[in-house]
MIDOSE-1310 file (N, C-alpha, C; in nm, 2 decimals, decimal comma, always signed):
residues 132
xxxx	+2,07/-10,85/-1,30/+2,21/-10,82/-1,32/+2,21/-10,69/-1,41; +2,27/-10,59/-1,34/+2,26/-10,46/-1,43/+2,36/-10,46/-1,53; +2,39/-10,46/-1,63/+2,52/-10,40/-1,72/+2,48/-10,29/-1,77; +2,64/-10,24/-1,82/+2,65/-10,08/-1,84/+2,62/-10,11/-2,02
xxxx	+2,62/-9,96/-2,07/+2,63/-9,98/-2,22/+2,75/-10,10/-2,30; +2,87/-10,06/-2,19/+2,95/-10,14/-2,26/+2,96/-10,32/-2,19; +2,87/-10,38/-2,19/+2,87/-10,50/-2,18/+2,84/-10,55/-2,33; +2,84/-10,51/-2,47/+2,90/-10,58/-2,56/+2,98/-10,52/-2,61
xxxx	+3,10/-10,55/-2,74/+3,15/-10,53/-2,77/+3,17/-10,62/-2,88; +3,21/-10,57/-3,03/+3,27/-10,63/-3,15/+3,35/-10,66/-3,16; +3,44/-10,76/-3,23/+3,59/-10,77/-3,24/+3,63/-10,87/-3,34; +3,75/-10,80/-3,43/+3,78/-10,89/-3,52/+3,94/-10,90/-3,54
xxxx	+4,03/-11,03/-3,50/+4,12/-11,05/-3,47/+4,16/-10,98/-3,34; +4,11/-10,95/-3,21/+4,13/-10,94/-3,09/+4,16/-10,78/-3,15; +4,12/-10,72/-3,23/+4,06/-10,56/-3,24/+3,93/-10,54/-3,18; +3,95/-10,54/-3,08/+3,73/-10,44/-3,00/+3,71/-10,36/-3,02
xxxx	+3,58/-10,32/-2,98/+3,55/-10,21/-3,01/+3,55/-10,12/-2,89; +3,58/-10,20/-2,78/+3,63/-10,09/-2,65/+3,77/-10,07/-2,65; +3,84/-10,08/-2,71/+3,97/-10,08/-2,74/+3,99/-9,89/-2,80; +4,06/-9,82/-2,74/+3,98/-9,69/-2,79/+4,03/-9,61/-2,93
xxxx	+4,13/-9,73/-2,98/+4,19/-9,73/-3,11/+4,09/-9,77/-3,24; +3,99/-9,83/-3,14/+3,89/-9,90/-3,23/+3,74/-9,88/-3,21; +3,74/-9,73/-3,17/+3,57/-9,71/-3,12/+3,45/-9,70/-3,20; +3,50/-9,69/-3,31/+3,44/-9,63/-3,44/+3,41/-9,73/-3,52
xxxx	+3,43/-9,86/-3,49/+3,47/-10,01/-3,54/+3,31/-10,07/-3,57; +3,24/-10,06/-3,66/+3,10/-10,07/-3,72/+3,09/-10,24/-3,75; +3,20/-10,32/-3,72/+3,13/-10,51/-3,75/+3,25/-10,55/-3,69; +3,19/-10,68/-3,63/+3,28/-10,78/-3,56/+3,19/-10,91/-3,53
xxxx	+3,30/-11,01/-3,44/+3,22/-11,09/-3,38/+3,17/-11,01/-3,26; +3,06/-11,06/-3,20/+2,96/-10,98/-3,11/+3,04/-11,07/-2,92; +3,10/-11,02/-2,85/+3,16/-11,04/-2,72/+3,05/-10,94/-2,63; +2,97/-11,05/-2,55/+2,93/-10,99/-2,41/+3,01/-11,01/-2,27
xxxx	+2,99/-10,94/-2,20/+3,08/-10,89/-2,08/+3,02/-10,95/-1,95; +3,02/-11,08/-1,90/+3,00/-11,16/-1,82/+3,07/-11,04/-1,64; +2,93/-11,00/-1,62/+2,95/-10,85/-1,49/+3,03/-10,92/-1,34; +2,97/-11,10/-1,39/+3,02/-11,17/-1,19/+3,17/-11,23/-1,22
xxxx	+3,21/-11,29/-1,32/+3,35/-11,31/-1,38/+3,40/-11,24/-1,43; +3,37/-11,11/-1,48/+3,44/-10,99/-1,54/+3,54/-11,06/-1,66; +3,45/-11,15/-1,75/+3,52/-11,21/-1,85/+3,42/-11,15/-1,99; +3,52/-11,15/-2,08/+3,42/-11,12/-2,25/+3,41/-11,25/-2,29
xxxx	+3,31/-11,29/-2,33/+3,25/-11,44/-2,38/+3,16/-11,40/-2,51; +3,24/-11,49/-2,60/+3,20/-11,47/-2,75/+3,08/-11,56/-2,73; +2,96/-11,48/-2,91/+2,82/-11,58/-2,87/+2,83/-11,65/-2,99; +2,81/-11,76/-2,96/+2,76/-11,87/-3,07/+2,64/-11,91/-3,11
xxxx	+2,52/-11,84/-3,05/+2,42/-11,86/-3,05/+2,35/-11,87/-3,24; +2,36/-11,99/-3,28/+2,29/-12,02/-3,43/+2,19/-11,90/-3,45; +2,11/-11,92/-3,32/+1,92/-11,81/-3,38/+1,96/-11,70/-3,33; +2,09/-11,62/-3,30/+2,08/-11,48/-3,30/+2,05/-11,43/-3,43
xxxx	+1,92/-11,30/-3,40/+1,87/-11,24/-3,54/+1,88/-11,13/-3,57; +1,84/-11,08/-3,68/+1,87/-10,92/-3,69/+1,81/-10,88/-3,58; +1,70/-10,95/-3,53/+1,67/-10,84/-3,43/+1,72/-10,77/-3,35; +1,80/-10,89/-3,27/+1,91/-10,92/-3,16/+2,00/-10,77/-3,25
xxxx	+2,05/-10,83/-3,34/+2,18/-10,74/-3,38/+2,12/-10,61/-3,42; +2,02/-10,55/-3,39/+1,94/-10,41/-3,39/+1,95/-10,37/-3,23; +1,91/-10,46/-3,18/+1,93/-10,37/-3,04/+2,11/-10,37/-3,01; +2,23/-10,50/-3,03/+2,33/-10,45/-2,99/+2,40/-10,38/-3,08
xxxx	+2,35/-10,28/-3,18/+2,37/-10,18/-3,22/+2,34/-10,03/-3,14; +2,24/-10,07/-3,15/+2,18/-9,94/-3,10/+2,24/-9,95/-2,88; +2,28/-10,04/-2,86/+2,33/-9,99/-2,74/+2,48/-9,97/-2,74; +2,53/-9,96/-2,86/+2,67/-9,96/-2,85/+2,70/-9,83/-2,92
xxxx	+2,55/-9,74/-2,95/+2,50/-9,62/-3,01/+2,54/-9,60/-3,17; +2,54/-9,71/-3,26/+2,53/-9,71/-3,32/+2,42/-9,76/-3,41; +2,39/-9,69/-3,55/+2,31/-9,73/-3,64/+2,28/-9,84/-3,60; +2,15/-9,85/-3,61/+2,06/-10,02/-3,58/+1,95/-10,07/-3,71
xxxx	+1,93/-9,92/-3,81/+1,84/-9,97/-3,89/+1,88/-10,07/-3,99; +2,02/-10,09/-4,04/+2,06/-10,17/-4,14/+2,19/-10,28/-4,09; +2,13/-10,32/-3,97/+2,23/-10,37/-3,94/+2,19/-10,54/-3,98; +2,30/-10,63/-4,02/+2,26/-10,76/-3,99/+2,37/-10,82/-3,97
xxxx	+2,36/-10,98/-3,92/+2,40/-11,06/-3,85/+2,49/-11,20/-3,93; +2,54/-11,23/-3,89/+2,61/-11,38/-3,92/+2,68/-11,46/-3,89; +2,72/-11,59/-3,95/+2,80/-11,68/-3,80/+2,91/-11,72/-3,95; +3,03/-11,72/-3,83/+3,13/-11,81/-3,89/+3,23/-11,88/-3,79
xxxx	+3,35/-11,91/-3,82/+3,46/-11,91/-3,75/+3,56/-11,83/-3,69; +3,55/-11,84/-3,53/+3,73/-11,69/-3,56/+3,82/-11,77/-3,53; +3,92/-11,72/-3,64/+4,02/-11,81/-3,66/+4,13/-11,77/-3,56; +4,11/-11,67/-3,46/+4,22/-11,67/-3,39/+4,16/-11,78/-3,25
xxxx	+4,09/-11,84/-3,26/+4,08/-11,93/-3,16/+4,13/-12,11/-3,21; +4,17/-12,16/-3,07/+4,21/-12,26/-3,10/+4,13/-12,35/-2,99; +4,19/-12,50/-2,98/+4,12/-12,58/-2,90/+4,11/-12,54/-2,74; +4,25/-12,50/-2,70/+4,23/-12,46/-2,54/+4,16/-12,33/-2,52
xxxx	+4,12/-12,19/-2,62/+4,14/-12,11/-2,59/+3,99/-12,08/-2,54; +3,93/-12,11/-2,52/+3,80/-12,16/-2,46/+3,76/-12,20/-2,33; +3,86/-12,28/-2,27/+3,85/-12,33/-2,13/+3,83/-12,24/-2,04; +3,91/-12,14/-2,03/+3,86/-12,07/-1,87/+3,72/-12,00/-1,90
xxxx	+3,66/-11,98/-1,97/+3,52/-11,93/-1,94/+3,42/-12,04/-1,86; +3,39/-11,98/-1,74/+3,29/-12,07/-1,65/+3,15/-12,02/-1,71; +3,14/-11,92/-1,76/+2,92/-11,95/-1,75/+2,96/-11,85/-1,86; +2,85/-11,93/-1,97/+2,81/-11,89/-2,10/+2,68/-11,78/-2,08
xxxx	+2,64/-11,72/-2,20/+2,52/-11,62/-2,13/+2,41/-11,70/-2,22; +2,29/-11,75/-2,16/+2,18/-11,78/-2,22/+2,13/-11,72/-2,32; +2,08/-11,81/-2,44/+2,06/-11,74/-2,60/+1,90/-11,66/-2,56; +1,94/-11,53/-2,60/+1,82/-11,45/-2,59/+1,73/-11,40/-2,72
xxxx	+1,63/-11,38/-2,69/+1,51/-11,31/-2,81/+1,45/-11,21/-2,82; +1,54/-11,09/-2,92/+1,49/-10,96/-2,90/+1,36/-10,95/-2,99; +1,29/-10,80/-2,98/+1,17/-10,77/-3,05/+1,28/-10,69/-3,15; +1,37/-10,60/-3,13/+1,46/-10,53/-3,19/+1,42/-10,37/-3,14
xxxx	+1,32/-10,35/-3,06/+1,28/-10,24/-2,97/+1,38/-10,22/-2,84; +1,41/-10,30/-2,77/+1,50/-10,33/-2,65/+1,62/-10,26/-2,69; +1,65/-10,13/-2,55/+1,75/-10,07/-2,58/+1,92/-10,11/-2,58; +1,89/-10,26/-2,46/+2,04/-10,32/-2,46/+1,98/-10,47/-2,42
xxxx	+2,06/-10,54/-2,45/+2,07/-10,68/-2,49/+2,00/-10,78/-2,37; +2,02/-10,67/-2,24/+1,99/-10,73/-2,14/+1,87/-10,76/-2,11; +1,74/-10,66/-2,16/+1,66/-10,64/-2,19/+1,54/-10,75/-2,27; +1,60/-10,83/-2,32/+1,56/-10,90/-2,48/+1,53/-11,07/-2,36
xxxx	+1,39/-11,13/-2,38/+1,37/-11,22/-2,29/+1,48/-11,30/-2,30; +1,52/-11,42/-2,25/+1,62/-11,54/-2,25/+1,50/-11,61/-2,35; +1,57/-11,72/-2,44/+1,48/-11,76/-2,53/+1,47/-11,94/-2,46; +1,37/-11,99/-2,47/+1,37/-12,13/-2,40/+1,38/-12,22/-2,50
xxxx	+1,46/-12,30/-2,52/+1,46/-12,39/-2,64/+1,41/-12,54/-2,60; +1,34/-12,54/-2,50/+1,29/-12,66/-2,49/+1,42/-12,76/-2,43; +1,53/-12,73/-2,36/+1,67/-12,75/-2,33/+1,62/-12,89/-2,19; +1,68/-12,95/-2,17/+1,69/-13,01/-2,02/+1,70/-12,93/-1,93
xxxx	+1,67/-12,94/-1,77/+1,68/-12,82/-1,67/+1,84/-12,88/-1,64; +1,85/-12,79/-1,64/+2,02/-12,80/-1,56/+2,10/-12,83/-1,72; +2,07/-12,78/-1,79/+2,14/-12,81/-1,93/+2,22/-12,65/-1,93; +2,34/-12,64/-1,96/+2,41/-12,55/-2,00/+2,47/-12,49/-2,09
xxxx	+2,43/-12,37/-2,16/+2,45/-12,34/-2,30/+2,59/-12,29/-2,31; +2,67/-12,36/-2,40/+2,81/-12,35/-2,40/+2,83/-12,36/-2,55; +2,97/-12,30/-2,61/+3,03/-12,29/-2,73/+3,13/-12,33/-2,72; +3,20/-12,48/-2,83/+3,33/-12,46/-2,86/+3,36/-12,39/-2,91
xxxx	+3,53/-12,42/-2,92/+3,68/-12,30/-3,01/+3,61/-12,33/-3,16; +3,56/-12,37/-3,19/+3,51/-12,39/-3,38/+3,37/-12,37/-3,40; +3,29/-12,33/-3,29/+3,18/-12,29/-3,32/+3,13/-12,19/-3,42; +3,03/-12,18/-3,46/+2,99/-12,06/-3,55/+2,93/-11,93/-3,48
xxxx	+3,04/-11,89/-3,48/+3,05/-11,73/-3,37/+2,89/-11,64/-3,45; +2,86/-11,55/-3,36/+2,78/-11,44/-3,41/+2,87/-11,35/-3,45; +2,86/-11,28/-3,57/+2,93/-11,17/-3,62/+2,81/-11,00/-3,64; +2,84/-10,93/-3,62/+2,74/-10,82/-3,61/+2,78/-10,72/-3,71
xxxx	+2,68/-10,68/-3,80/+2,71/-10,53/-3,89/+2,64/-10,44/-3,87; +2,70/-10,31/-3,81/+2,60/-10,22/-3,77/+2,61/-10,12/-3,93; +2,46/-10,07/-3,90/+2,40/-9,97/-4,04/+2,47/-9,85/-4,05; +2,53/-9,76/-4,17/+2,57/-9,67/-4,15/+2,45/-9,53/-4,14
């Protein structure tokens, strides 16, 4: 699956950073761009690491040396607001060399086959701070 640079994007209170009011927008929660549903799907992924958040810096062309990472709540979600996403994107494992996210292997967590990696509305989102 090829994506473009902008298959991620930050956002905080439904401010993105493809939003072109907001290009310049240096931390958010971290939204990847699902290419076959053409949907943004926030990550919840607990083990996303600085690494991870070094490379989706650096493909969103921003500063990647001091960037780091963290999880919380976004409080603009609620119980329904979650349902229409059909397919979550598998938690990945960067070196922090990988120019875009797509790049970074899928990480195996030892999961059941046919197990599906999914986030609820109260999950602890990935939030990203890129370096200035």
């Amino acid at each position: 699956m090829a994506l473009t640079k902008n298959s991620v994007r930050l956002c905080t209170m439904r401010n993105c950073s493809d939003d072109p009011q907001f290009l310049d927008k240096q931390e958010g929660f971290l939204e990847y761009l699902n290419s076959t549903t053409l949907q943004w799907v926030p990550l919840c992924d607990s083990r996303f690491s600085e690494h991870n958040a070094r490379v989706v810096c650096r493909q969103m062309g921003r500063e990647s040396l001091n960037s780091w990472v963290s999880h919380g709540p976004r409080v603009e979600f609620h119980p329904n607001s979650l349902t229409r996403i059909w397919s979550w994107p598998e938690p990945v494992q960067c070196t922090g060399e990988e120019a875009r996210l797509e790049d970074c292997e899928i990480r195996l967590n030892g999961q059941l086959y046919g197990k599906r990696h999914r986030c609820s509305w109260n999950s602890q989102f990935v939030f990203v701070r890129c370096g200035q």
